[in-house]
N, C-alpha and C positions, 0 to 999 in steps of 0.2 A: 628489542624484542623482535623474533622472527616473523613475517608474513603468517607462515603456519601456525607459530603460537598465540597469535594475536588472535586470529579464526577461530582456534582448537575454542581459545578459551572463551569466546563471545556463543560459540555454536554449543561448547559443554557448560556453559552456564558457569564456569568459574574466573575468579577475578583475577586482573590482569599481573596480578603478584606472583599467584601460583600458575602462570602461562606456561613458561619455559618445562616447569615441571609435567606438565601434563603434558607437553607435545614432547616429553623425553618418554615418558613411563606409561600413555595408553599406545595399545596393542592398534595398527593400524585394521581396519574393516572394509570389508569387502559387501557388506549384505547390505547396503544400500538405507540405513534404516534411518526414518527421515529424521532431521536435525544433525546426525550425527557427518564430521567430519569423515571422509575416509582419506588411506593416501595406500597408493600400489605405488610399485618399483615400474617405470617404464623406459619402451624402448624405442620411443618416437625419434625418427628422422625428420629432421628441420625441414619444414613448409616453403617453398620461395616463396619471399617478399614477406613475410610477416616474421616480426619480433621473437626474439627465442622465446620469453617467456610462454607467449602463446605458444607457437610451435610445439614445446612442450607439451602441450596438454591435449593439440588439435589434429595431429599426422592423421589420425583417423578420419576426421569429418570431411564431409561432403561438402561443407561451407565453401562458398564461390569467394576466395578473398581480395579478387581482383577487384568486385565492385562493393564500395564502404563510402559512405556517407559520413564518416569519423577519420583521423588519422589511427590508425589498428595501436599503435602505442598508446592509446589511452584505455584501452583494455588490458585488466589486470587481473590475476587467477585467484579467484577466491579458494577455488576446493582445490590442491596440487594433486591429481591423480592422471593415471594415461589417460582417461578419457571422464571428468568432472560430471559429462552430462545427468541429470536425474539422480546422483547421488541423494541430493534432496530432492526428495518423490514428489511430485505435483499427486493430486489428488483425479484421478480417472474415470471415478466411477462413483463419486461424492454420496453417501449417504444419510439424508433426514428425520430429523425428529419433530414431534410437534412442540410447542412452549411450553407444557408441563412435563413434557419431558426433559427437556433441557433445563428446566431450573430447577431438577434433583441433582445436575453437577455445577451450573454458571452459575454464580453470582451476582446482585446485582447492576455490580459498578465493573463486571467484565466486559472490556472493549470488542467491538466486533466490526467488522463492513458489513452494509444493508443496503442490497440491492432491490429495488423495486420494478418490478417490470407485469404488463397484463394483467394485474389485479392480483399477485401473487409478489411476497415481501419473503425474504431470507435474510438469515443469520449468519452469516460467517466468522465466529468466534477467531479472534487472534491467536487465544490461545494455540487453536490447531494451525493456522495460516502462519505463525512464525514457524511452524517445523516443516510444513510442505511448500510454503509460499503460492504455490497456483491451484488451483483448482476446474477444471475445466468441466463445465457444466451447463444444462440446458434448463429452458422453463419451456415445457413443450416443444414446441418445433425449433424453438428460438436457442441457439446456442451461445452460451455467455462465457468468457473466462475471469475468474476472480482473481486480483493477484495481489500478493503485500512484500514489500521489500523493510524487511526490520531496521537497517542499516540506514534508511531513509525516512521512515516511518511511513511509506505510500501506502494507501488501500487503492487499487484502481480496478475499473469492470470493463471488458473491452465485447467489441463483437468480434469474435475469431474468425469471421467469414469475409475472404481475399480471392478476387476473382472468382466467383460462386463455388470455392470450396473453403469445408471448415477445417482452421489446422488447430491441431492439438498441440498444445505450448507443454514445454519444459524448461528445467533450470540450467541453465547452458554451465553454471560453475563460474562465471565470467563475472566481474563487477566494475562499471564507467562512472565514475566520481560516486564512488560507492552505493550505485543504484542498480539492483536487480539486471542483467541483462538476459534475457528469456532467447528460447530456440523453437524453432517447428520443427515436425519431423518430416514435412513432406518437402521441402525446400531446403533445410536446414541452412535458414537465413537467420540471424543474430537481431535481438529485437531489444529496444530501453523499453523498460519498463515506465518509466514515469512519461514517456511522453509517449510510448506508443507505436514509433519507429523504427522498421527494419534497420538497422544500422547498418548490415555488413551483408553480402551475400545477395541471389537472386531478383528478391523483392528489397533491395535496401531502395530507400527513398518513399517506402508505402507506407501508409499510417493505418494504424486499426482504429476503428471510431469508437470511440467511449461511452461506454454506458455510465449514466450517475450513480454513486454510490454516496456514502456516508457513515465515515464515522459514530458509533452509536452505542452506550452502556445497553450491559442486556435487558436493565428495567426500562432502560426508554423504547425499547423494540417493542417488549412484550406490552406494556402498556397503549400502544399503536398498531401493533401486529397481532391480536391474541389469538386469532387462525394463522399465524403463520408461522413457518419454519425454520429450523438451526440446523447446519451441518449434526449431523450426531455424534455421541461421544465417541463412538466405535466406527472406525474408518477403516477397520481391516488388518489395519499395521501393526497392534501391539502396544501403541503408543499411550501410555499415563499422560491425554492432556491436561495441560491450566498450570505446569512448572514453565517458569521462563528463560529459556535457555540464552540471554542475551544479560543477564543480570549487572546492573549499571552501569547501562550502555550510556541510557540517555543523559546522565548525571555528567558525561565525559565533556572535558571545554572543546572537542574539536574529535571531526572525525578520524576514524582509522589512518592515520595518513600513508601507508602500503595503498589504501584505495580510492585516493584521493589525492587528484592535483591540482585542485584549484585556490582561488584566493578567496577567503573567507571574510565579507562584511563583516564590521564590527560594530554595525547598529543596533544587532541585536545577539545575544550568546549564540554560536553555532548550533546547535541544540535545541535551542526555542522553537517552539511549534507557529506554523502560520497558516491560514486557509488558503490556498493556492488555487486559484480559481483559473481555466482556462476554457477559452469558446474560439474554436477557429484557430488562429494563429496569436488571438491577444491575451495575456495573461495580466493579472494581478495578486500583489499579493496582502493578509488583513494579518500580521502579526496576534498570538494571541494577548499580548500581554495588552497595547491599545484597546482592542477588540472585549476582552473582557468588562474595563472601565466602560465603554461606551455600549455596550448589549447589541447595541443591532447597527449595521450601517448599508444605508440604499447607496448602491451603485451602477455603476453604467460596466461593462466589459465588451469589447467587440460590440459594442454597438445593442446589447442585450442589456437590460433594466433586469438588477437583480438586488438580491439584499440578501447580508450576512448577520446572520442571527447566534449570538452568543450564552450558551448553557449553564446552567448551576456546574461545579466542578465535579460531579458526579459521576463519571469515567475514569478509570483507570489507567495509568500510564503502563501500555504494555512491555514495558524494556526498561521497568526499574527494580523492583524488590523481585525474591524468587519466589512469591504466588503469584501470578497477573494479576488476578484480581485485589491484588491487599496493596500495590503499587500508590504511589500517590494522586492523588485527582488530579486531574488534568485541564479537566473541564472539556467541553464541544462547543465545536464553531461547525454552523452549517450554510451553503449556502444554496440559493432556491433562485430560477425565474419570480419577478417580483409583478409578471401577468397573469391575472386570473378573467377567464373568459375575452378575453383582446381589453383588457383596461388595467393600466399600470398603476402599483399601488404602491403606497409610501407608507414605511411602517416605524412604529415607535415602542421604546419598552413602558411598559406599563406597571408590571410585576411579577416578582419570579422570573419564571421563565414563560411571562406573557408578554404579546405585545399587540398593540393594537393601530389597524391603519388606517390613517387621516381621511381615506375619501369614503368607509361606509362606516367606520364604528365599528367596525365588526373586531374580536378579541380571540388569538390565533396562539396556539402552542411553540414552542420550539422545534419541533416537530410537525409542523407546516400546517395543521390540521384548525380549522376554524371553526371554533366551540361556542359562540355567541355572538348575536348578531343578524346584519342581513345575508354574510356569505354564511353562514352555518351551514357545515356539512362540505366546505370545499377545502380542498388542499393544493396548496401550492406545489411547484414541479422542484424537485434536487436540481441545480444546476452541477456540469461538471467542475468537481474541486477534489481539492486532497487536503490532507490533515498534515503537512509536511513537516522535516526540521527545515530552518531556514537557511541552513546552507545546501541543502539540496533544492531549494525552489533557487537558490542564486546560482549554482551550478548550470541548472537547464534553463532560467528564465533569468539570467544575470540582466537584461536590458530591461524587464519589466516596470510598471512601476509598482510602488506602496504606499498602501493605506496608512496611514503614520495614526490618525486622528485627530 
């Protein structure tokens, strides 16, 4: 199967049977309309020093490709058009609704990222983040970017502000062992998405700092968030969100291999989900299928006392069946700072999705929030993590170690 067919058919939601067919028989597009593949005829002049494939697609950009923190062959064209950039539209100008708004179309068990930041929590349903992937967004003064690579399963939140300016990130078209690579427009520097990373161009070598996010069904938001807010249905584009245009992606034993070069562990299916926790420079990773059995586990990362707390299966696999929401449970793995007020706390399951820790008694949600007790009424902090497949946490954190159990 072709590169393109492979794409066509993960981005138009149909199976990998009928690929060839559909990258023969859909009419190629021009109008940018999010999810959808385009492909134009071009007439790019080869780039010095970078790979045809790229050159291809990059005669036009401003990217500096002399300085790259990668070897430039491990970037590979997701979208084959003259110029890939924002075919898949990042979200600019993001519009909100309140929770009884949003749960006249979400679901309960619809997966989303929840960003928490100043007293103010958000919804960024998948549904809509598999068709635009970025979202660039503020909470007040504070400018945030939300991003999700489907191909990866990343939800990450970064702070967009480099050298006291904010840049606004789009889909450069590009994929590094099949993970999102992001663009700014004011540098037009080449960014990974999972880790954050100028790759290529001006600022390669600079990191954007991450903000916590989390994995999260839309009853467990609205349940902890009942003031707070969801991207809205209407973003402007046209788009019928909540169809999955990636439809048994996850199911698959191994990544797209067109975007993907690396070796894949075989401790656990390539495909299996893991909490991918990272602080600084040290990573670990809590497999979900351990992590499930055991409900919670306290640990140490970079030097940071945290703990991974494991959910009823009550979320939705967004990259399996074609409703997101009707996809199979997945379950949630969260994980949190395990310091509350400077005293580190050690936590156990207890039931459900309760757990309670050994130095005050006190009896804490999955959702960090303590319901009983002498901490009642406190919440613990999201540490930074990802909901990942596990060959994309081996791909960028191959040296790390894991939580086995």
């Amino acid at each position: 199967m072709s590169k393109l067919a492979a794409t066509v058919a993960l981005v138009m939601g149909v199976t990998a049977c009928s690929a060839a067919s559909v990258a023969d028989t859909t009419a190629p597009s021009t109008t940018g309309e999010p999810g959808i593949i385009t492909e134009t005829s071009s007439s790019n002049t080869a780039v010095e020093g970078v790979p045809d494939e790229l050159a291809s697609v990059s005669a036009a950009w401003n990217t500096d490709f002399t300085q790259a923190t990668i070897d430039l062959a491990e970037l590979h064209v997701g979208i084959p058009a003259a110029d890939p950039r924002d075919l898949i539209r990042p979200i600019d100008s993001p519009a909100f609704e309140s929770v009884e708004a949003g749960s006249a179309w979400l679901q309960a068990t619809d997966p989303g990222a929840v960003v928490e930041l100043d007293g103010n929590a958000r919804f960024y349903p998948l549904s809509i983040m598999t068709r635009h992937e970025i979202v660039n967004d503020s909470f007040g003064d504070r400018p945030v970017i939300v991003t999700y690579c489907p191909l990866c399963n990343t939800a990450i939140a970064f702070d967009p502000e480099v050298n006291g300016e904010t840049l606004r990130f789009g889909v450069s078209g590009l994929l590094r062992q099949s993970d999102l690579v992001m663009w700014d427009d004011t540098t037009e520097s080449l960014w990974q998405q999972i880790t954050g990373e100028a790759i290529v161009g001006e600022l390669a070598g600079t990191r954007l700092d991450p903000i916590p996010s989390a994995i999260l069904s839309w009853a467990d938001f609205a349940e902890r968030h009942p003031t707070g807010q969801a991207l809205a249905f209407d973003q402007g584009f046209g788009v019928q969100y909540g169809a999955n245009p990636y439809v048994g992606y996850s199911s698959r034993a191994a990544p797209i291999p067109s975007f993907f070069d690396g070796e894949i562990d075989t401790r656990y299916p390539a495909l299996s989900r893991v909490v991918g926790v990272t602080m600084e420079e040290a990573s670990k990773a809590y497999p979900f299928e351990p992590l499930s059995a055991a409900r919670v586990v306290n640990d140490e990362v970079g030097g940071e006392p945290i703990v991974v707390l494991w959910g009823a299966p009550d979320t939705a696999d967004a990259l399996d069946t074609s409703v997101i929401a009707n996809g199979q449970q997945v379950g949630t793995g969260v994980a949190y700072f395990a310091t509350v007020d400077g005293r580190e706390l050690t936590f156990e399951h207890s039931a459900d999705d309760l757990f309670t820790d050994t130095e005050t008694g006190s009896t804490w949600t999955l959702l960090g929030d303590a319901i009983e007790g002498p901490l009642a009424g406190e919440r613990l902090e999201i540490a930074p993590h990802r909901n990942e497949f596990w060959f994309a946490f081996q791909a960028f954190f191959g040296d790390a170690p894991v939580w086995e159990g």
